[in-house]
PDB file with one MODEL, atoms N, CA, C and O in Angstrom:
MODEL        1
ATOM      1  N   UNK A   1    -130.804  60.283  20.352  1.00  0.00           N
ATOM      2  CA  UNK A   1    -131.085  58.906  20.719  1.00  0.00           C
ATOM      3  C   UNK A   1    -130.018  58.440  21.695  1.00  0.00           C
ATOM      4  O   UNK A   1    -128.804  58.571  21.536  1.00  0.00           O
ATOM      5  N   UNK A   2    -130.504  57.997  22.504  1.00  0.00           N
ATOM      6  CA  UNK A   2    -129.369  57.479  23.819  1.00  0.00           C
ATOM      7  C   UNK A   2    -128.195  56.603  23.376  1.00  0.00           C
ATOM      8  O   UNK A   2    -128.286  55.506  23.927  1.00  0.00           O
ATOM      9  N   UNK A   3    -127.303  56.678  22.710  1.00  0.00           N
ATOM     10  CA  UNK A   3    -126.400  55.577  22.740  1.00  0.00           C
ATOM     11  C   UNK A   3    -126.127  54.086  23.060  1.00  0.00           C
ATOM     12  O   UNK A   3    -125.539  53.248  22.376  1.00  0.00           O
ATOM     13  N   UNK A   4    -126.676  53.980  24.209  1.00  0.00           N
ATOM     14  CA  UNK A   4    -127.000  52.865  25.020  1.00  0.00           C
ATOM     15  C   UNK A   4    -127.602  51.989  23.979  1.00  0.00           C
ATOM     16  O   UNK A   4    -127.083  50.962  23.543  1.00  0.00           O
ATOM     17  N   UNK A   5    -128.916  52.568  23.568  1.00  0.00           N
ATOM     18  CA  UNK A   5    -129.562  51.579  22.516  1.00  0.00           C
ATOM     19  C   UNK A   5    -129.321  51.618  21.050  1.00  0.00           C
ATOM     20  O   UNK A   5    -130.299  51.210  20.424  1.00  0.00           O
ATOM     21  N   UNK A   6    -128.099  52.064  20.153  1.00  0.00           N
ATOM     22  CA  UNK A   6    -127.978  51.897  18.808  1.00  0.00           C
ATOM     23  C   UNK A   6    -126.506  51.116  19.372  1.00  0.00           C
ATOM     24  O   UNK A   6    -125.907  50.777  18.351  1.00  0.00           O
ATOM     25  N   UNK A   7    -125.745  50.726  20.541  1.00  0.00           N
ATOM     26  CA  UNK A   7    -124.468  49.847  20.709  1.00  0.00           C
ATOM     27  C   UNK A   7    -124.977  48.274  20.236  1.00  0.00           C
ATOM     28  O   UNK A   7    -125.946  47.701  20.735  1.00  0.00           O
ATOM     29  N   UNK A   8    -124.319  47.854  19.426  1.00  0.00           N
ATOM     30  CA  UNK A   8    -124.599  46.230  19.135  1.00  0.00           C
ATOM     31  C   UNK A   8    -125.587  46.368  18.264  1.00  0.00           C
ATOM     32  O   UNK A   8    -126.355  45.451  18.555  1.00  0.00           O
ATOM     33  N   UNK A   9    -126.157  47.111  17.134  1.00  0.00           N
ATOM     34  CA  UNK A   9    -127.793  46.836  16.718  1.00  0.00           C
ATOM     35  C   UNK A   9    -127.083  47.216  15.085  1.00  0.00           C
ATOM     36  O   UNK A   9    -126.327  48.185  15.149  1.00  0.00           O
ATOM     37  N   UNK A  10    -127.188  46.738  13.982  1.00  0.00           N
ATOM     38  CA  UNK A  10    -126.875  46.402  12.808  1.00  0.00           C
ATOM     39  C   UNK A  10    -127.648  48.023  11.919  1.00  0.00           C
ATOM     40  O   UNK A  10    -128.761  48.526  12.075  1.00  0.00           O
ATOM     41  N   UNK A  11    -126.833  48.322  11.283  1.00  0.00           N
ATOM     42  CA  UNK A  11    -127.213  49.833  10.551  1.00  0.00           C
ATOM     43  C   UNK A  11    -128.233  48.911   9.423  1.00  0.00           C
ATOM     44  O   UNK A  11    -128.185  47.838   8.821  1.00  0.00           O
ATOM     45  N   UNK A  12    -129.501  50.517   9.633  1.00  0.00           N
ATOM     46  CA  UNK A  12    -130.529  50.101   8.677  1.00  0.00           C
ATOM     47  C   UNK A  12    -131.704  49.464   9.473  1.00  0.00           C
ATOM     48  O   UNK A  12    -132.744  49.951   9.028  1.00  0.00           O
ATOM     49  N   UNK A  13    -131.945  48.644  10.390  1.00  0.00           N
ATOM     50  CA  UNK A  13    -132.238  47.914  11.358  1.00  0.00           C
ATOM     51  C   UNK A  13    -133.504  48.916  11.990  1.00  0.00           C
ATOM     52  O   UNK A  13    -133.167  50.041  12.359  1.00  0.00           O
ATOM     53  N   UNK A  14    -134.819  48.552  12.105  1.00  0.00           N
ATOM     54  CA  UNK A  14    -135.809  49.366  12.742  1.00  0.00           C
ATOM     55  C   UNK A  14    -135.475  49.871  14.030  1.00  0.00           C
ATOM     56  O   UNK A  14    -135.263  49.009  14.883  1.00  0.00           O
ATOM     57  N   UNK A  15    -135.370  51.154  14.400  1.00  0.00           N
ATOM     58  CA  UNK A  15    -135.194  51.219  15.728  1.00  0.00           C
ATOM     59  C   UNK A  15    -135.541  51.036  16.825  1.00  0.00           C
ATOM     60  O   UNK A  15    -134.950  51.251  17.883  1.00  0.00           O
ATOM     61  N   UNK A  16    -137.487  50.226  16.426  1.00  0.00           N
ATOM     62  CA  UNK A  16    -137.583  49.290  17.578  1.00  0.00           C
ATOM     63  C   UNK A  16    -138.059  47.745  17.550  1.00  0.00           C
ATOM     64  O   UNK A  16    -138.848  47.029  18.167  1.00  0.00           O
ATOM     65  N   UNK A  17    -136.883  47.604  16.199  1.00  0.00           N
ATOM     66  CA  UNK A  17    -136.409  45.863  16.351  1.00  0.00           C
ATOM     67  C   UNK A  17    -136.107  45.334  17.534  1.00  0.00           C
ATOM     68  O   UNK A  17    -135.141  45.813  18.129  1.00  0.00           O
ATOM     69  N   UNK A  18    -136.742  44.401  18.050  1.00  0.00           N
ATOM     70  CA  UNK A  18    -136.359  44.112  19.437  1.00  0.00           C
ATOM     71  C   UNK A  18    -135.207  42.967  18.761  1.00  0.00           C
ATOM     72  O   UNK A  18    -134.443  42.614  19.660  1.00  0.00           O
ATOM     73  N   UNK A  19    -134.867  42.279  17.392  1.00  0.00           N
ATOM     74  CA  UNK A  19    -134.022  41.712  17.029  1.00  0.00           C
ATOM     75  C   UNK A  19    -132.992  42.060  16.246  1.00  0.00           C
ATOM     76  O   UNK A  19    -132.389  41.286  15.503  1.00  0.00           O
ATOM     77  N   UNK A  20    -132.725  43.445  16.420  1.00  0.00           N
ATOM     78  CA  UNK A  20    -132.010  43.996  15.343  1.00  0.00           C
ATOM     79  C   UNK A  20    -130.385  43.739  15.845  1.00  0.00           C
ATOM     80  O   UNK A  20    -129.717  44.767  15.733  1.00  0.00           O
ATOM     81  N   UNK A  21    -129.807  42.836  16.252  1.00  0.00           N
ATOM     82  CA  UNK A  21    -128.577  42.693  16.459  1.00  0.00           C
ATOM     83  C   UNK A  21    -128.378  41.643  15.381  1.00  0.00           C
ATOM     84  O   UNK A  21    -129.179  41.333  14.499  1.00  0.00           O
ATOM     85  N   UNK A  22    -127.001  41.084  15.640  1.00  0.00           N
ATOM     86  CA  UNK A  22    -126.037  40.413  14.765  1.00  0.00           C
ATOM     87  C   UNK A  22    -127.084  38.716  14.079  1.00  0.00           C
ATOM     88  O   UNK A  22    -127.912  37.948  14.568  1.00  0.00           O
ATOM     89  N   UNK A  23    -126.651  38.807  13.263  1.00  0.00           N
ATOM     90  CA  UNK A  23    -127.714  37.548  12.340  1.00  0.00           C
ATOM     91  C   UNK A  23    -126.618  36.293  12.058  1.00  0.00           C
ATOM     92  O   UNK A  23    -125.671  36.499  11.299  1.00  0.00           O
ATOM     93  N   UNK A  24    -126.815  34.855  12.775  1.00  0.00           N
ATOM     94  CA  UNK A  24    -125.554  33.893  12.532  1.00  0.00           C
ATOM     95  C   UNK A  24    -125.484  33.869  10.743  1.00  0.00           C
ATOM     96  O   UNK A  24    -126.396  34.096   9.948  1.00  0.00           O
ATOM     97  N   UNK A  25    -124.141  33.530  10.497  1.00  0.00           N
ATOM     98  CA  UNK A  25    -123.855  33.638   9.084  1.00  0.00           C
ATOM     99  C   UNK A  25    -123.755  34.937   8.351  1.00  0.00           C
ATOM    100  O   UNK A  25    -123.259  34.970   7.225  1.00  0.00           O
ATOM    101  N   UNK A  26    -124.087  35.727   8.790  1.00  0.00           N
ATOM    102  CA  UNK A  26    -123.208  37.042   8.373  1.00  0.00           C
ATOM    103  C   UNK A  26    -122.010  37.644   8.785  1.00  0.00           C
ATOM    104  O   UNK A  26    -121.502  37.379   9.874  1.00  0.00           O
ATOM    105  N   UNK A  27    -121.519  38.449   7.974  1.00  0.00           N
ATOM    106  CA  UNK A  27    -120.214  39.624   8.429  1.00  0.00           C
ATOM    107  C   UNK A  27    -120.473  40.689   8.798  1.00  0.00           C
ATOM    108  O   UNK A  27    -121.441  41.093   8.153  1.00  0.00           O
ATOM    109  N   UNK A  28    -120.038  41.621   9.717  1.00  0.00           N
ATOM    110  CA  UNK A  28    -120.181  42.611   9.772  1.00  0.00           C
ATOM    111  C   UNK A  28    -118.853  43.830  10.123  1.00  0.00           C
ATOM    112  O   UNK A  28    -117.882  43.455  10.779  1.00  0.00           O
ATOM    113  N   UNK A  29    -118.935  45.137   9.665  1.00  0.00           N
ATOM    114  CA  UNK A  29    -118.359  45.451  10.339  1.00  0.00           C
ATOM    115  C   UNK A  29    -118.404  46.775  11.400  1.00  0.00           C
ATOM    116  O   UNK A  29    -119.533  47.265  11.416  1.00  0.00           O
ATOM    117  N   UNK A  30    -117.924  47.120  11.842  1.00  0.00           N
ATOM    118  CA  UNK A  30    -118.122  48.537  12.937  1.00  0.00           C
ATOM    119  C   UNK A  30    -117.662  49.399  12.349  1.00  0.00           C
ATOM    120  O   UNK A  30    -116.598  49.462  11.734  1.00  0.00           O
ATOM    121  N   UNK A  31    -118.915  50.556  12.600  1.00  0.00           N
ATOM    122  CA  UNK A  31    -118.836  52.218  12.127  1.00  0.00           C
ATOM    123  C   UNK A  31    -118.538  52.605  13.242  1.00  0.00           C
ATOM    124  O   UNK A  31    -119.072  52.344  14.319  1.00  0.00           O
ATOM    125  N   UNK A  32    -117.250  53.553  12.892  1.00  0.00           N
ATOM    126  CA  UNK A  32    -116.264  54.200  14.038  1.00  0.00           C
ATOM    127  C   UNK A  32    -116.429  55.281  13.921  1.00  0.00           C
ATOM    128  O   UNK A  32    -115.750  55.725  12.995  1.00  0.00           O
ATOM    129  N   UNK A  33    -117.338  56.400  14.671  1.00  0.00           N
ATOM    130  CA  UNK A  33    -117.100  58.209  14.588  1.00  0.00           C
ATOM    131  C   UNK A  33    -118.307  58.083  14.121  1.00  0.00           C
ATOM    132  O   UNK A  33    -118.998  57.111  13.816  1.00  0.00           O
ATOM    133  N   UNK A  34    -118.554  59.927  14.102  1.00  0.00           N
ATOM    134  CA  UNK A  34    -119.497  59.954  13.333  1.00  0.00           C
ATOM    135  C   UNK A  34    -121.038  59.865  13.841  1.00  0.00           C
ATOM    136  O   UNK A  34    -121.204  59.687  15.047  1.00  0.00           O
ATOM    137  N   UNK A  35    -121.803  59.941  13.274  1.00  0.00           N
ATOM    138  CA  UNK A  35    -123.425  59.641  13.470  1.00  0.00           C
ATOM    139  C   UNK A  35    -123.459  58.731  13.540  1.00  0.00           C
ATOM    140  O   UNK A  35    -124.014  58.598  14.631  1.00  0.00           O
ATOM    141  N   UNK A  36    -123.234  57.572  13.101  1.00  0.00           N
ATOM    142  CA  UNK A  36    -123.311  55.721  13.012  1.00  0.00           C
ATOM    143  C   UNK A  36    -122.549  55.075  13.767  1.00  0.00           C
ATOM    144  O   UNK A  36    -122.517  53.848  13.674  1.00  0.00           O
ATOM    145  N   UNK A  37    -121.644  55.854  14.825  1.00  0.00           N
ATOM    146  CA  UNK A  37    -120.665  55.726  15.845  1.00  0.00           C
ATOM    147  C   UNK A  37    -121.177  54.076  16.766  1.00  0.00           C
ATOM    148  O   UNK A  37    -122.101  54.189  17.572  1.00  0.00           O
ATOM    149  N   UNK A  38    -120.605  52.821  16.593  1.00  0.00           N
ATOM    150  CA  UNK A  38    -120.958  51.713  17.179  1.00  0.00           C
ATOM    151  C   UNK A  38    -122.320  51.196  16.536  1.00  0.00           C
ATOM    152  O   UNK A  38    -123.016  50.540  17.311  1.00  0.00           O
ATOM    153  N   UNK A  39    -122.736  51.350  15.461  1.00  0.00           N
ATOM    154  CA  UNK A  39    -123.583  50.647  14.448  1.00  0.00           C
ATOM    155  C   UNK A  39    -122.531  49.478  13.753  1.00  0.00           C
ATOM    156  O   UNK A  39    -121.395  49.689  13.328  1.00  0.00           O
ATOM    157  N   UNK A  40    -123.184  48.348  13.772  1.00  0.00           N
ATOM    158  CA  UNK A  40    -122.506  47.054  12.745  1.00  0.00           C
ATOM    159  C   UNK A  40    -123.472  47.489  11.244  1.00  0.00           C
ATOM    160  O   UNK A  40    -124.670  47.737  11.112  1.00  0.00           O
ATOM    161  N   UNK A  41    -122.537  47.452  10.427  1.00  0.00           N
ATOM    162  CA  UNK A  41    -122.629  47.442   9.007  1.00  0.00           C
ATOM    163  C   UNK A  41    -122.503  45.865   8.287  1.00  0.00           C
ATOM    164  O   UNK A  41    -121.365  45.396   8.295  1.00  0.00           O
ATOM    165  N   UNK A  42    -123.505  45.092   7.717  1.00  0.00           N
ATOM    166  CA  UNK A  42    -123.513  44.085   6.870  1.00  0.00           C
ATOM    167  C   UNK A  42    -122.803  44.033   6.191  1.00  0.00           C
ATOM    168  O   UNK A  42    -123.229  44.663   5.223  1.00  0.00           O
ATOM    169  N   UNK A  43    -121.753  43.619   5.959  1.00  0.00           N
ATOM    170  CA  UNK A  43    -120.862  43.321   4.367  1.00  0.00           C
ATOM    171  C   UNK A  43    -121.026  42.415   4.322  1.00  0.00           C
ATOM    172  O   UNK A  43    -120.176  41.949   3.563  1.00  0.00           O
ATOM    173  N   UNK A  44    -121.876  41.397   4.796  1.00  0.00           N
ATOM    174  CA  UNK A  44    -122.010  39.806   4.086  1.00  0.00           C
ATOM    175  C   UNK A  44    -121.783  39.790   2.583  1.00  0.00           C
ATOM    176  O   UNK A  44    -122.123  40.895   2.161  1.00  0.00           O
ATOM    177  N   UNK A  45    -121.382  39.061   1.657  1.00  0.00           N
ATOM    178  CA  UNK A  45    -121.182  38.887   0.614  1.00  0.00           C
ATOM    179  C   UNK A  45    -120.788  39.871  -0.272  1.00  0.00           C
ATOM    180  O   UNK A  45    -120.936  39.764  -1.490  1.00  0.00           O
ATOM    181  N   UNK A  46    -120.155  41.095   0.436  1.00  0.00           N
ATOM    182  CA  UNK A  46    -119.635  41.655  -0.389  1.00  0.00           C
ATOM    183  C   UNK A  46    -118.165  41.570  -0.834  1.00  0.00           C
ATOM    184  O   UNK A  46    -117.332  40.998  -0.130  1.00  0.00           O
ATOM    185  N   UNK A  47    -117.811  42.223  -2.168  1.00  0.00           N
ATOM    186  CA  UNK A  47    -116.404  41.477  -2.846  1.00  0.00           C
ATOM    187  C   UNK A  47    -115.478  42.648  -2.106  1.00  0.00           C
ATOM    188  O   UNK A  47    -115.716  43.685  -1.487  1.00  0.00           O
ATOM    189  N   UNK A  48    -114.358  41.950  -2.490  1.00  0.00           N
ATOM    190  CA  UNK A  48    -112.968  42.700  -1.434  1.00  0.00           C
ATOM    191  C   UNK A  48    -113.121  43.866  -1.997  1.00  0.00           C
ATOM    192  O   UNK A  48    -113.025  44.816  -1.220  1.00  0.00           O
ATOM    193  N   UNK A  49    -113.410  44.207  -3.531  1.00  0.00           N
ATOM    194  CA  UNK A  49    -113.771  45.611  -3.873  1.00  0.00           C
ATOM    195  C   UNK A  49    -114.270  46.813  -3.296  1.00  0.00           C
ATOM    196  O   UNK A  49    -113.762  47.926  -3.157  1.00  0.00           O
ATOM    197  N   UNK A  50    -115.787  46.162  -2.880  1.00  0.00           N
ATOM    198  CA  UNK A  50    -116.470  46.709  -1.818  1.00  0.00           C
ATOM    199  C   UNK A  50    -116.213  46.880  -0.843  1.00  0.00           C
ATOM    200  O   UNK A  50    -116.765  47.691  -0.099  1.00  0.00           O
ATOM    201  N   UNK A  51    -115.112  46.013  -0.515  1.00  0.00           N
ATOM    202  CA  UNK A  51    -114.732  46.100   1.691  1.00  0.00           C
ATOM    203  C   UNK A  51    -113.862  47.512   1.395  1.00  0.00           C
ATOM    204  O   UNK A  51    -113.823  48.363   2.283  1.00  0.00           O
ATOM    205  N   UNK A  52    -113.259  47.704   0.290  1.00  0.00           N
ATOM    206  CA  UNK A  52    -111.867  48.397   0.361  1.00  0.00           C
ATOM    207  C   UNK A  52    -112.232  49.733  -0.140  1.00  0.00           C
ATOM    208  O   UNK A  52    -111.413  50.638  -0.300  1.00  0.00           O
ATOM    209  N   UNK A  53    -113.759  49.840  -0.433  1.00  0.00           N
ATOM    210  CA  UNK A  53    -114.045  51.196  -1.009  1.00  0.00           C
ATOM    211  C   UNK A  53    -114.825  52.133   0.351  1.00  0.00           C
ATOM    212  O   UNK A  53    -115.427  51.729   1.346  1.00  0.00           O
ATOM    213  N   UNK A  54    -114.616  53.030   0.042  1.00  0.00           N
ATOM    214  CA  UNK A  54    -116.150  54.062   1.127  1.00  0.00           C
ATOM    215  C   UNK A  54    -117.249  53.735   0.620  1.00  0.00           C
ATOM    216  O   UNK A  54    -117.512  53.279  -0.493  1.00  0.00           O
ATOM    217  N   UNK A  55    -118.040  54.048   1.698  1.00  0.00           N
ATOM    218  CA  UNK A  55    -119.643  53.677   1.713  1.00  0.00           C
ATOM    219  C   UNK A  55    -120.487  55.481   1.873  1.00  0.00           C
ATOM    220  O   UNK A  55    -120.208  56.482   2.533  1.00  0.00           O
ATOM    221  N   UNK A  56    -121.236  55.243   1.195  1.00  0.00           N
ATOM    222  CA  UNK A  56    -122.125  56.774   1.397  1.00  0.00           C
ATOM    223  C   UNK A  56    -123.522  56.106   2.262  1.00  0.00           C
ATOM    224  O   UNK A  56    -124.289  55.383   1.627  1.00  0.00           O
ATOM    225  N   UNK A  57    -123.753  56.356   3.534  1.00  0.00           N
ATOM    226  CA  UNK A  57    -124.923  55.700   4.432  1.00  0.00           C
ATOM    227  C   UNK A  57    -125.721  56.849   4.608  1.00  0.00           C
ATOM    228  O   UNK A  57    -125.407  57.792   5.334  1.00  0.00           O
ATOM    229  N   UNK A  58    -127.047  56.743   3.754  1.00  0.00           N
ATOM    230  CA  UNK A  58    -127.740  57.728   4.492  1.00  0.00           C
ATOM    231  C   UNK A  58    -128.726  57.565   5.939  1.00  0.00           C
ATOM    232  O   UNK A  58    -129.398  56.604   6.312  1.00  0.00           O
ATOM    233  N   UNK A  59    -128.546  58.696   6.471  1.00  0.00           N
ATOM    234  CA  UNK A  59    -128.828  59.250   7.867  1.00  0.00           C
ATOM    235  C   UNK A  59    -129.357  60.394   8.080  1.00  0.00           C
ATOM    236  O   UNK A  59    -128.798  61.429   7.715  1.00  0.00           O
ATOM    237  N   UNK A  60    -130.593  60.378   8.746  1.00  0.00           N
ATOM    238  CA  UNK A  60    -131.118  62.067   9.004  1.00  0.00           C
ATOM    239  C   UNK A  60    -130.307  62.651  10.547  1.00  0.00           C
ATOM    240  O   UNK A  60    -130.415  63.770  11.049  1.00  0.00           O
ATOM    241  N   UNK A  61    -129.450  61.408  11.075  1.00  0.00           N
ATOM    242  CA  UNK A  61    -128.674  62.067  12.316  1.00  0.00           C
ATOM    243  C   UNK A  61    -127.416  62.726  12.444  1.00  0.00           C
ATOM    244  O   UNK A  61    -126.678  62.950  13.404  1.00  0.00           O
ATOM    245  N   UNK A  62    -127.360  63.009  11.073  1.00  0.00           N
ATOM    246  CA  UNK A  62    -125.661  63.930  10.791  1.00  0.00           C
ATOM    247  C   UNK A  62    -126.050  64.705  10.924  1.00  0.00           C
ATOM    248  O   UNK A  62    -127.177  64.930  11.366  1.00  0.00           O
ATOM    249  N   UNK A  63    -125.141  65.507  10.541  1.00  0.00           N
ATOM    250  CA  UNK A  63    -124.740  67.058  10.318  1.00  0.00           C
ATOM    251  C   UNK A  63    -125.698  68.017   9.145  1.00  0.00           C
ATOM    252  O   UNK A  63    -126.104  69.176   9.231  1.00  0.00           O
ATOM    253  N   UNK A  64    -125.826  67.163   8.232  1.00  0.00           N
ATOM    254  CA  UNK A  64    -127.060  67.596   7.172  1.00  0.00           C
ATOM    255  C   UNK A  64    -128.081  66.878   7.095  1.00  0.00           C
ATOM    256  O   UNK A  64    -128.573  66.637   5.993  1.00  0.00           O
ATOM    257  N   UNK A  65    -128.737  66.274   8.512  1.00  0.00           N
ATOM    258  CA  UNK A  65    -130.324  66.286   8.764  1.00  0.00           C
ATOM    259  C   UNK A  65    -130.689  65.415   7.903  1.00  0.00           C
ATOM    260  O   UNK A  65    -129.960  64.891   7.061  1.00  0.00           O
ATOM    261  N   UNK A  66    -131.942  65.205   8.092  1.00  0.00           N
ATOM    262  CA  UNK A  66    -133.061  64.617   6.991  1.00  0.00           C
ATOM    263  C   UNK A  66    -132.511  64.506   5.474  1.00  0.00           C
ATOM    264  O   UNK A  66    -132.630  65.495   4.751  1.00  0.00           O
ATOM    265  N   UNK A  67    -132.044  63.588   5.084  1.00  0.00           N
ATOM    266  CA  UNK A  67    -131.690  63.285   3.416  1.00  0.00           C
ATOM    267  C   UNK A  67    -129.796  63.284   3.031  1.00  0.00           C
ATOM    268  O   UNK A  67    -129.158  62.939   2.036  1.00  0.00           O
ATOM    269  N   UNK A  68    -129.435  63.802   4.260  1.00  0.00           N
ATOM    270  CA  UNK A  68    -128.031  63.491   4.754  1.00  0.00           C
ATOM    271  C   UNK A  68    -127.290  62.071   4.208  1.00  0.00           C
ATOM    272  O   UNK A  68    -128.049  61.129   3.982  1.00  0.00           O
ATOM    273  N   UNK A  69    -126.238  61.930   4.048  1.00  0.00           N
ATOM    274  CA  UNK A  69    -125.409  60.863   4.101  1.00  0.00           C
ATOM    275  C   UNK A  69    -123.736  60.965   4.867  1.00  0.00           C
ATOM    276  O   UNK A  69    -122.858  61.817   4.724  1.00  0.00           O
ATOM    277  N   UNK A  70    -123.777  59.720   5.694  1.00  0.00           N
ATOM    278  CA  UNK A  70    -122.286  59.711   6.357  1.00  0.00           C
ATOM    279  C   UNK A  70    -121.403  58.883   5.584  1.00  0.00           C
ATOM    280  O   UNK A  70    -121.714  57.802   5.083  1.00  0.00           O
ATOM    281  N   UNK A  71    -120.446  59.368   5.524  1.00  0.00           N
ATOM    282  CA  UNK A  71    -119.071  58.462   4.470  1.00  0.00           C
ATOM    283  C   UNK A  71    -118.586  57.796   5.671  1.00  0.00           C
ATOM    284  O   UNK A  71    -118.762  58.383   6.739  1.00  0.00           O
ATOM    285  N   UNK A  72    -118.011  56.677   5.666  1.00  0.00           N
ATOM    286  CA  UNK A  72    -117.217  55.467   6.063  1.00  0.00           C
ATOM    287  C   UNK A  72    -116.562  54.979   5.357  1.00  0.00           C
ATOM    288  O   UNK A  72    -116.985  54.630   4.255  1.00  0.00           O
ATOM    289  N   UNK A  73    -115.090  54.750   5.805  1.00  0.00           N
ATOM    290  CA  UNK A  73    -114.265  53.945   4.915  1.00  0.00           C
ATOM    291  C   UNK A  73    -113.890  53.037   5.823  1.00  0.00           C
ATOM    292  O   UNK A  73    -114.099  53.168   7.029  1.00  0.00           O
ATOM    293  N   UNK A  74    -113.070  51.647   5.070  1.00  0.00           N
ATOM    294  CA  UNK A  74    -112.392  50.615   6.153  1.00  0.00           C
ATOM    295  C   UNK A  74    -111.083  51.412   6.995  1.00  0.00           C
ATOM    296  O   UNK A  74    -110.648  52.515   6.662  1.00  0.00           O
ATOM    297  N   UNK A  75    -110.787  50.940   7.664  1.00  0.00           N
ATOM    298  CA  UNK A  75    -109.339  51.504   8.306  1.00  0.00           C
ATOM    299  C   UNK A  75    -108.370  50.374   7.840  1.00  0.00           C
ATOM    300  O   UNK A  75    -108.381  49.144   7.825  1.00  0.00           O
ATOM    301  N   UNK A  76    -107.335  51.608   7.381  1.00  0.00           N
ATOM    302  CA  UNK A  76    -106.186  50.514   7.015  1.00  0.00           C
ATOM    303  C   UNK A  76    -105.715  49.126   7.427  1.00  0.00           C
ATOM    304  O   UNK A  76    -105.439  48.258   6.598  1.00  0.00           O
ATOM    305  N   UNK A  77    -105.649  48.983   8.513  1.00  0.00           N
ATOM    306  CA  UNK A  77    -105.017  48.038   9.317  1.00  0.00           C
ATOM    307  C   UNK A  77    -105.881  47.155  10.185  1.00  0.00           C
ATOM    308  O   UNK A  77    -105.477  46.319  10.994  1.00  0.00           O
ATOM    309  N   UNK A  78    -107.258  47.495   9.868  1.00  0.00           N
ATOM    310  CA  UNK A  78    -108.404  46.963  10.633  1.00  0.00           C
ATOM    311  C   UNK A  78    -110.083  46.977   9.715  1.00  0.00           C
ATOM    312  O   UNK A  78    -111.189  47.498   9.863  1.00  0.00           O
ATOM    313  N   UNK A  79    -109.351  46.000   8.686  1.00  0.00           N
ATOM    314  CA  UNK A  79    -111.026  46.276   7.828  1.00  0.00           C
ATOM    315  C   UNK A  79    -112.299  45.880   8.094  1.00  0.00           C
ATOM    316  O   UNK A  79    -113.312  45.871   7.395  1.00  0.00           O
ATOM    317  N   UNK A  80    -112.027  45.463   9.528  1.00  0.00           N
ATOM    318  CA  UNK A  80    -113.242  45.118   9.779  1.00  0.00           C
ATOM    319  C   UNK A  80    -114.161  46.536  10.770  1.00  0.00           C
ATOM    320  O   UNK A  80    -115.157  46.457  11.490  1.00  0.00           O
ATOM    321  N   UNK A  81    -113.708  47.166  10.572  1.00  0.00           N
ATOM    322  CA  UNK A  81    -114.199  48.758  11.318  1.00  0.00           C
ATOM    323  C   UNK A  81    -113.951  49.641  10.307  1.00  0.00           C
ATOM    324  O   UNK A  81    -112.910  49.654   9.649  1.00  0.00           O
ATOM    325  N   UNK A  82    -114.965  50.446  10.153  1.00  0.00           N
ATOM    326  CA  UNK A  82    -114.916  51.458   9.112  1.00  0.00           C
ATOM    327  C   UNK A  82    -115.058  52.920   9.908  1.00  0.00           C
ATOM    328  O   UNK A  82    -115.737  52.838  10.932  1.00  0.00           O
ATOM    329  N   UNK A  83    -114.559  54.158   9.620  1.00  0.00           N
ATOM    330  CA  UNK A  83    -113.928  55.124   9.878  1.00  0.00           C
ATOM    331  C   UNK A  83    -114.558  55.802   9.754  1.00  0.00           C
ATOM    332  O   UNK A  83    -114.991  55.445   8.658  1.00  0.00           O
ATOM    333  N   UNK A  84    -115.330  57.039  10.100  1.00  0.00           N
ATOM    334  CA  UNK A  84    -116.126  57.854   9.470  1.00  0.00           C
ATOM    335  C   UNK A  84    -115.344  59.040   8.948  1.00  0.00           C
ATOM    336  O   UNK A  84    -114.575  59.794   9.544  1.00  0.00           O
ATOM    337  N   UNK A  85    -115.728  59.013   7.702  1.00  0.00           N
ATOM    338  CA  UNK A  85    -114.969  60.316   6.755  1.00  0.00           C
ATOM    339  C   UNK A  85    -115.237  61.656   6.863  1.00  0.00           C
ATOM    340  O   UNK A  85    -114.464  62.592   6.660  1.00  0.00           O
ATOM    341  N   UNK A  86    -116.736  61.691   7.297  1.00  0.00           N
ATOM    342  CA  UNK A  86    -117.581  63.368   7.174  1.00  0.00           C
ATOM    343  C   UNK A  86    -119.178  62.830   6.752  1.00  0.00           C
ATOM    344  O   UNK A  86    -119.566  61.712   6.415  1.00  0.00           O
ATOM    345  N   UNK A  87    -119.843  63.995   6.907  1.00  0.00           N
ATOM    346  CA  UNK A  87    -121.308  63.485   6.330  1.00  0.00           C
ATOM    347  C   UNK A  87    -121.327  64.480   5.230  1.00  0.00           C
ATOM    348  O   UNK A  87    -120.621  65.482   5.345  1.00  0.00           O
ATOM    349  N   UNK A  88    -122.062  64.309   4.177  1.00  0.00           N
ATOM    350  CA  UNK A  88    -122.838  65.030   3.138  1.00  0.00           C
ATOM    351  C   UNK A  88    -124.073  65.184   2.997  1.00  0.00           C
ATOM    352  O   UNK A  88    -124.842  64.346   3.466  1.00  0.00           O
ATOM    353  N   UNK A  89    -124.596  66.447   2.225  1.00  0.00           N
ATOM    354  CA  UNK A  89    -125.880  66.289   2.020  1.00  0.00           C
ATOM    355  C   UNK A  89    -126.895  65.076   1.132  1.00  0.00           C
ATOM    356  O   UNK A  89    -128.120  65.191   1.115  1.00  0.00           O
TER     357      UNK A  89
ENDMDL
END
């Protein structure tokens, strides 16, 4: 998929949402690396628990295909961007 069109567009989001960008009143944050590389991730209402833990996102565009999941964690010093850890099956 061209890059061009998953920059700015919210993970999870139909890929041909013509509205799939940022929603007023939410949080989000940026997936860094990885398959989800410049996808915004929703954390609206989630507890600091959640900001501070990894996320398992599944994706058929990793490394293990169809039924795949990519790990993301926050980055230390920047929790509003999350890191990509590796993908799993």
């Amino acid at each position: 998929m061209d890059e061009r069109i998953m920059r700015g567009r919210v993970y999870g989001a139909d890929h041909d949402d013509p509205d799939a960008g940022l929603r007023p009143g939410h949080e989000y944050a940026e997936l860094v690396g990885g398959p989800l590389d410049g996808l915004l991730l929703d954390v609206t209402g989630w507890s600091a628990a959640e900001r501070a833990a990894d996320v398992l996102l599944p994706t058929e565009i990793g490394r293990c295909g169809p039924g795949g999941r990519a790990a993301y964690g926050p980055r230390e010093h920047a929790p509003h961007r999350f890191d990509w850890r590796g993908d799993l099956p």
